[in-house]
N, C-alpha and C positions, 0 to 999 in steps of 0.2 A: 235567352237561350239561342245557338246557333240557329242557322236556317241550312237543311243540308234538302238534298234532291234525291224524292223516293217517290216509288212508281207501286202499287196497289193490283192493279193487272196488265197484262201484256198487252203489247199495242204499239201504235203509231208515237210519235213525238207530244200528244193531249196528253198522253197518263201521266206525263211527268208534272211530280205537284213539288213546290216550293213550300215543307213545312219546317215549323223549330221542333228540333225534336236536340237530343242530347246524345252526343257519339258515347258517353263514359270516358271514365277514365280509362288510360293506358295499360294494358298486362303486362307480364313478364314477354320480354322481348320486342313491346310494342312504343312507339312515342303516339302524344298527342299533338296535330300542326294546326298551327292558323293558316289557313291553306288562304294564299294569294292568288294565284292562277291554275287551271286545269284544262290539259289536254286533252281534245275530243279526239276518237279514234270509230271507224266503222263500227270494229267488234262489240261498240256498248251498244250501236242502233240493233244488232243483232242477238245481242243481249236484253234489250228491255222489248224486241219482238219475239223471247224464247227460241232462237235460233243457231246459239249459240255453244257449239260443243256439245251441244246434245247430255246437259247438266241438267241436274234436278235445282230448281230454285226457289226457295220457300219465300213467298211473298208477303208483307210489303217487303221491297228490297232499296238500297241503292247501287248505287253503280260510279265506274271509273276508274284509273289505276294509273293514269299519268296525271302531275303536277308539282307544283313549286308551294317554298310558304317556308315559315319559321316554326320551330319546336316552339312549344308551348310546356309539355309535361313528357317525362321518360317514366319507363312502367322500370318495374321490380325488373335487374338483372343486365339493364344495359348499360353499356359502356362505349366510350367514345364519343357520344352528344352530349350536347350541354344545351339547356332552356335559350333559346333567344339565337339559337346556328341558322344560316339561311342553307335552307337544302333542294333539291330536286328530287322527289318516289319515283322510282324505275318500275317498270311492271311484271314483277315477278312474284305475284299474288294472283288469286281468280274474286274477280268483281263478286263474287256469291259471298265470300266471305267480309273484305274490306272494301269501303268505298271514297270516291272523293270528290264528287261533287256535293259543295258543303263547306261553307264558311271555318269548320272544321272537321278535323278527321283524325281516326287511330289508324295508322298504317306500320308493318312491321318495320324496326327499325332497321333490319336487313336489307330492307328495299331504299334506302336511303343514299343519296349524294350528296356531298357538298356544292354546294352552288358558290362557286364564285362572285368578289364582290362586284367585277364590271359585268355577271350575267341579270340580266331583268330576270323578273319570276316571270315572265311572259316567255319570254325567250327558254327559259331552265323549265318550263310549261309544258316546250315543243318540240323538246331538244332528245328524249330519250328512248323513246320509241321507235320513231323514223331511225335514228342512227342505228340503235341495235340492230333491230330487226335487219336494216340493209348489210353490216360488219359482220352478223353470223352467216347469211349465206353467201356474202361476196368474197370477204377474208377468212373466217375461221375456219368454215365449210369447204367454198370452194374455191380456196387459195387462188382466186381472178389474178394474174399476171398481166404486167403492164402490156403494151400493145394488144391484147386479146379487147375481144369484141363481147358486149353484153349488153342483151337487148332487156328493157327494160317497161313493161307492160304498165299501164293504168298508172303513169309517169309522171302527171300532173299531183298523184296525191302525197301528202307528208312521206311518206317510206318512198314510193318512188322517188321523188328527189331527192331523199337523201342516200339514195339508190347512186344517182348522178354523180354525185360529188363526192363521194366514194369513192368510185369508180377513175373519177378525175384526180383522184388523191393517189390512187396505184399509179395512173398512170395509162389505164384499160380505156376504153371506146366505146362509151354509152349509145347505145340507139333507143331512145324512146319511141314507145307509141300511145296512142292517144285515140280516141272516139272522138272527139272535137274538133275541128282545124283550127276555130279560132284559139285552142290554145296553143298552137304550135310553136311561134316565135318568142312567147314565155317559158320553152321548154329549152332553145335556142338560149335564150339568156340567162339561164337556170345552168347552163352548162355543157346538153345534150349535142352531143357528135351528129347526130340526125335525129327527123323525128319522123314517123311514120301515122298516118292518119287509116286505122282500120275499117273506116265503112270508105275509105277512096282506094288506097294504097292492097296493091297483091303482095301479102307481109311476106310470105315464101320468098318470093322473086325479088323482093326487094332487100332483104337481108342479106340474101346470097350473092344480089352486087353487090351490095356494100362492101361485104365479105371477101369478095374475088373470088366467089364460088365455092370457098371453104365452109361456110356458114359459123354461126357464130358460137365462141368457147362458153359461153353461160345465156340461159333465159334466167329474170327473177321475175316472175310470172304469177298478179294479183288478180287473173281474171277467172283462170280454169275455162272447164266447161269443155267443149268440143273443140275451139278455136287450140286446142295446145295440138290438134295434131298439124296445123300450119305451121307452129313455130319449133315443132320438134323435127319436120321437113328442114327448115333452114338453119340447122343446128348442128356443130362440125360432128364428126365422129368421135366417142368419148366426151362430147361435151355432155355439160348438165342442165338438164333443169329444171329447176325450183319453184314450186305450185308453194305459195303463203298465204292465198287467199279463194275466194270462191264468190266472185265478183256479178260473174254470168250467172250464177243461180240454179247453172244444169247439170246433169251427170257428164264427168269427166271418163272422155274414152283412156284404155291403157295405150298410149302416144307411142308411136312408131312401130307399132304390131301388125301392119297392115302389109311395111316393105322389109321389116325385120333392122329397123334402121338401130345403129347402137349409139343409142342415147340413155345416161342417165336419167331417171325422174327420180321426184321423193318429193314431200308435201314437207312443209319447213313452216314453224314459228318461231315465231323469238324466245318461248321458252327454253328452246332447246341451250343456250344461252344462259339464260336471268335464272334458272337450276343448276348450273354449274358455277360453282365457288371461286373456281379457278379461272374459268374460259369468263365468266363475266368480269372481274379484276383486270384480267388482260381487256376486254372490251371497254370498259370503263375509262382505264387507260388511253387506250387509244382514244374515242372520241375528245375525253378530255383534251389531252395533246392539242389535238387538231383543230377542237373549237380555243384554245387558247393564242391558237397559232392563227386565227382568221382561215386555215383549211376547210373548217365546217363549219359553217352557218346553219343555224334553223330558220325557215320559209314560213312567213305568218302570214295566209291568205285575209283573213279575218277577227276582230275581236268582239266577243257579246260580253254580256255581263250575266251573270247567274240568274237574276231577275228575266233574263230573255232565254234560257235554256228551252222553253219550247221554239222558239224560234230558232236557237245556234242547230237544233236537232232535224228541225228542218232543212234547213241551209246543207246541215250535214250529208242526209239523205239524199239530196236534189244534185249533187255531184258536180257542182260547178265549180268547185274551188280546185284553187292552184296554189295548195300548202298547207298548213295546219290551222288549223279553228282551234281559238283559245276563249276560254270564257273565263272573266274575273272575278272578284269576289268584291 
């Protein structure tokens, strides 16, 4: 029997237990994968501490919703796979329902890529989350124009860089920022136009040179919390932006109510995205393209093995990485 990763009560990175347990077979619309690699993302540590979207989730559970792996078995009614395709699952499910951390898994075959034969499943692992997520609000959203400026918060993780490269792919002016210093010159050869370090750096003033005083045409901004009324100070007029995450943990003020400054906001995930039929096709596309073309690379900070998922959850938590955590199977 597989070994898949379920959690019994909420909590730290301990409740995750390594049982066999049996995914089923496939339903209508679903395939079953021998899943090769899986993409760690915050949202599941925020997930398996009940934090997540403010969902109801009937326990035991598992969790997950990026990864690579071969079909194994097609459910009643699908068409276009065939047993033995190597694919990439895109995250446009919620962890409550399907999971994939797990030697195997049923995940809808809507969610499914082709995975190229020169992409690794490691690589096809790390490859679909970061990129969306950065494509729907850089490009789809908020149409980033080349020479324009976008600052790019909590830079070091999978979505921020591929935030970067993005950005370097329009043609736009990434400025990262960072908590860390020592990650700086990895953000530098990651691609970042500047990098700015928040507990050194006066982010206002510093944008706004960069800037020439205009301030910058997009935030994509992983941190929230209070800190977004600095960076909606250094943000041109008409600029946007983009809260994806909630990184700081605080209540976020309403951003630039204080000087009446006119700035967009709006809180943004990738589903808005991986639910649309159309606008994901066209996303899809593009990455594809780009990782075919060497434009986009996926950043692999690290790899566990599934047998170490307490520890890759760790790792996870601990926020030192520069790129994506993959665990194998």
């Amino acid at each position: 029997m597989p070994k898949v990763v379920r959690f019994h009560e909420f909590g730290g990175p301990e409740v995750l237990q390594l049982e066999e347990h049996d995914p089923g077979a496939p339903g209508p619309g679903e395939v079953l994968l021998d899943v090769e690699a899986i993409g760690l993302n915050r949202s599941e540590a925020n997930f398996r501490r009940d934090r997540y979207l403010d969902r109801a989730v009937a326990l035991p559970t598992g969790l997950g919703y990026e990864g690579a792996g071969r079909i194994l078995a097609t459910g009643p009614d699908v068409t276009g796979w065939r047993v033995g395709d190597a694919v990439s699952v895109i995250p446009l499910f919620h962890q409550s329902r399907y999971h994939m951390y797990g030697e195997q898994a049923v995940v809808p075959a809507s969610s499914l890529v082709t995975r190229a034969a020169s992409v690794s499943a490691v690589d096809g692992a790390a490859t679909w989350m970061p990129f969306l997520t950065a494509y729907g609000a850089l490009v789809d959203i908020g149409r980033l124009r080349s020479g324009g400026h976008v600052v790019i918060t909590a830079a070091s993780s999978s979505v921020g860089l591929g935030a970067i490269q993005i950005a370097r792919r329009i043609g736009a002016i990434p400025i990262a920022t960072t908590n860390d210093s020592g990650k700086s010159q990895r953000l530098l050869e990651a691609g970042a136009a500047h990098v700015l370090v928040t507990e050194e750096d006066d982010l206002t003033a510093s944008i706004l040179d960069l800037t020439g005083g205009r301030g910058a045409d997009m935030v994509f901004d992983a941190v929230a919390g209070p800190g977004v009324e600095a960076l909606v100070a250094a943000t041109a007029p008409e600029g946007v932006l983009f809260v994806h995450g909630k990184l700081s943990g605080q209540p976020t003020p309403l951003p630039g109510l204080a000087n009446m400054r006119p700035v967009y906001t709006r809180p943004y995930t990738v589903f808005e995205i991986t639910g649309d039929l159309q606008r994901l096709a066209q996303a899809v596309d593009y990455i594809a393209t780009s990782i075919a073309s060497n434009e986009l690379r996926p950043v692999i900070d690290r790899i566990f093995t599934l047998d170490d998922i307490v520890d890759a959850h760790r790792y996870l938590e601990a926020g030192t990485q520069v790129g994506k955590i993959v665990v194998t199977t």
